[in-house]
C-alpha positions in Angstrom: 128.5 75.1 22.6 130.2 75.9 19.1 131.1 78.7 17.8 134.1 80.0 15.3 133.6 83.1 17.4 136.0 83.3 20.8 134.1 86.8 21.6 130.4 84.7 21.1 131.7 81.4 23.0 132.8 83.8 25.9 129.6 86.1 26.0 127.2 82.7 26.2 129.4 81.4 29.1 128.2 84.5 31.1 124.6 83.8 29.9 125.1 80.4 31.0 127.4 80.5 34.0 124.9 78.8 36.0 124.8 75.6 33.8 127.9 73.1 32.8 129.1 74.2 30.3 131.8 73.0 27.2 132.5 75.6 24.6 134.8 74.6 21.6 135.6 76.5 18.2 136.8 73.7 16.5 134.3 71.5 14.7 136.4 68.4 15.1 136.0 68.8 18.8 132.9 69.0 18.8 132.4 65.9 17.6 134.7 63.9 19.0 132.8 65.2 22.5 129.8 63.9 21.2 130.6 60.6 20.4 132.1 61.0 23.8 128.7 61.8 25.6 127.0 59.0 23.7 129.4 56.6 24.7 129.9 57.7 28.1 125.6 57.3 28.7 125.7 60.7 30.1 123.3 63.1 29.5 123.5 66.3 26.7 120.6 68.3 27.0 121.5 70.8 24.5 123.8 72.0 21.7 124.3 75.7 21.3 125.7 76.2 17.4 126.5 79.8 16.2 127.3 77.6 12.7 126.5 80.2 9.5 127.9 77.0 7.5 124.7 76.0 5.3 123.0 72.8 6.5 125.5 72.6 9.6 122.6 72.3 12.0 120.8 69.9 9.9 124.5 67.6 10.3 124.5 67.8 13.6 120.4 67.0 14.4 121.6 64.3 12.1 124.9 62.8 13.8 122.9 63.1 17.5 119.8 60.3 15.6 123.0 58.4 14.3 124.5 58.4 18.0 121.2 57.7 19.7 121.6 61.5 20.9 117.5 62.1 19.8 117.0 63.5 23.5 119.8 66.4 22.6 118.6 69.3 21.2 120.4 71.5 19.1 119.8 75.5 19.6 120.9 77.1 16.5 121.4 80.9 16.3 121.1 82.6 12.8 120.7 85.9 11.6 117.9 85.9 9.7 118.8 87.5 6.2 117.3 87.7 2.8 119.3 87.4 -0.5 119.2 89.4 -3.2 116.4 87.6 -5.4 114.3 88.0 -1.8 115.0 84.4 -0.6 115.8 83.0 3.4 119.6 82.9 3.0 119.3 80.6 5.6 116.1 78.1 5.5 114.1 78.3 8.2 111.6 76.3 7.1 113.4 72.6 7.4 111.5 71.7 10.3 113.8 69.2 12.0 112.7 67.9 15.6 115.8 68.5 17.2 116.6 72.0 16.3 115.3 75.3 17.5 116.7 78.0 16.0 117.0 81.8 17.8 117.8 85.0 16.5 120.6 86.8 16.7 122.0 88.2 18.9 120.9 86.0 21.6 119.2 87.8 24.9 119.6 85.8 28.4 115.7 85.9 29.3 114.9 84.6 25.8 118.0 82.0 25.9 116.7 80.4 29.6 113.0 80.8 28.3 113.9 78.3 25.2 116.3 76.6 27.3 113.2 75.5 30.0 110.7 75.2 27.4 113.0 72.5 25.6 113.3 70.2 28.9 109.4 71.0 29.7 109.7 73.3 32.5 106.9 75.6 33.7 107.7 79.3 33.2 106.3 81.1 36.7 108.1 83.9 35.2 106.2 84.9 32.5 102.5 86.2 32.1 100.7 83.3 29.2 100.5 87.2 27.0 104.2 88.1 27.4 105.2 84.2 26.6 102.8 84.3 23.6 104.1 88.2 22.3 107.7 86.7 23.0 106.6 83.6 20.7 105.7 86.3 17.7 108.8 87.9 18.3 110.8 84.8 17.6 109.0 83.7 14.7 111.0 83.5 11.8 108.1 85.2 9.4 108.3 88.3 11.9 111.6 88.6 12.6 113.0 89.1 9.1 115.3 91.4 8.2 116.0 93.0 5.1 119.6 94.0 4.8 121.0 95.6 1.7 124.5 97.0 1.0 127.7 95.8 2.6 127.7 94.4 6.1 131.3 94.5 8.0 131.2 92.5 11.6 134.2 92.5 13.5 135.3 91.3 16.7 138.0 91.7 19.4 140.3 93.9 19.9 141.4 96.7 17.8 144.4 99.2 18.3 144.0 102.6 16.9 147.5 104.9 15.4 147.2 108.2 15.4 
């Protein structure tokens, strides 16, 4: 899992406490433990990147072909925005086969649901409605948001003076 973010990295370990799970916020790291898994012949199912870098998903679908990775997948979570002149700031329309991108912010049933659906797992959890309503609900072309004006995100901890 990547992510610049200590407070997203910690909130999809509980999401994921189940699973094995490596978390790293530098982007060296992460691929140095690539190569490492390719090398090693172990197994990486998945890749969770919270990258807002452009074309940093695209990179890394691209380094795990290089690497003989083509069984990893990479989960990519965006926000999706549009800019001023009414384009995707972020372009979900690359189809690569290795990345499935998720809105922001992630929810744990939606995160297992992709995470089985991925590795080809029945879902006995789910009606075939619910599974096809959550499907709509995902797609880029419904989920759009329109933001205007200034956005301010902030994270951790803050003291307050008085």
């Amino acid at each position: 899992m990547f992510s610049s973010s200590e407070a997203t990295i910690k909130f999809l370990e509980t999401f994921l406490e189940q699973f094995h799970v490596q978390a790293t916020m530098d982007r060296k790291e992460l691929q140095t433990r690539i190569r490492a898994y390719a090398a090693s012949g172990v197994p990486l199912d998945f890749i969770i990147s919270d990258d807002r870098a452009e074309g940093a998903a695209e990179g890394l679908a691209r380094s795990l072909d290089d690497l003989s990775l083509k069984d990893t997948r990479v989960i990519h979570l965006y926000t999706p925005t549009i800019t001023r002149t009414g384009q995707l700031a972020l372009p979900t329309s690359d189809k690569h086969p290795l990345i499935f991108r998720l809105t922001k912010p992630p929810r744990k049933c939606r995160m297992l649901q992709v995470l089985a659906q991925l590795k080809n797992l029945p879902d006995r959890l789910t009606t075939t409605h619910a599974s096809d309503l959550m499907k709509a609900v995902e797609d880029s072309s419904s989920a759009q948001r329109m933001l205007y004006g200034n956005v301010l995100i902030a994270e951790g901890i803050y003291l307050y003076h008085q």
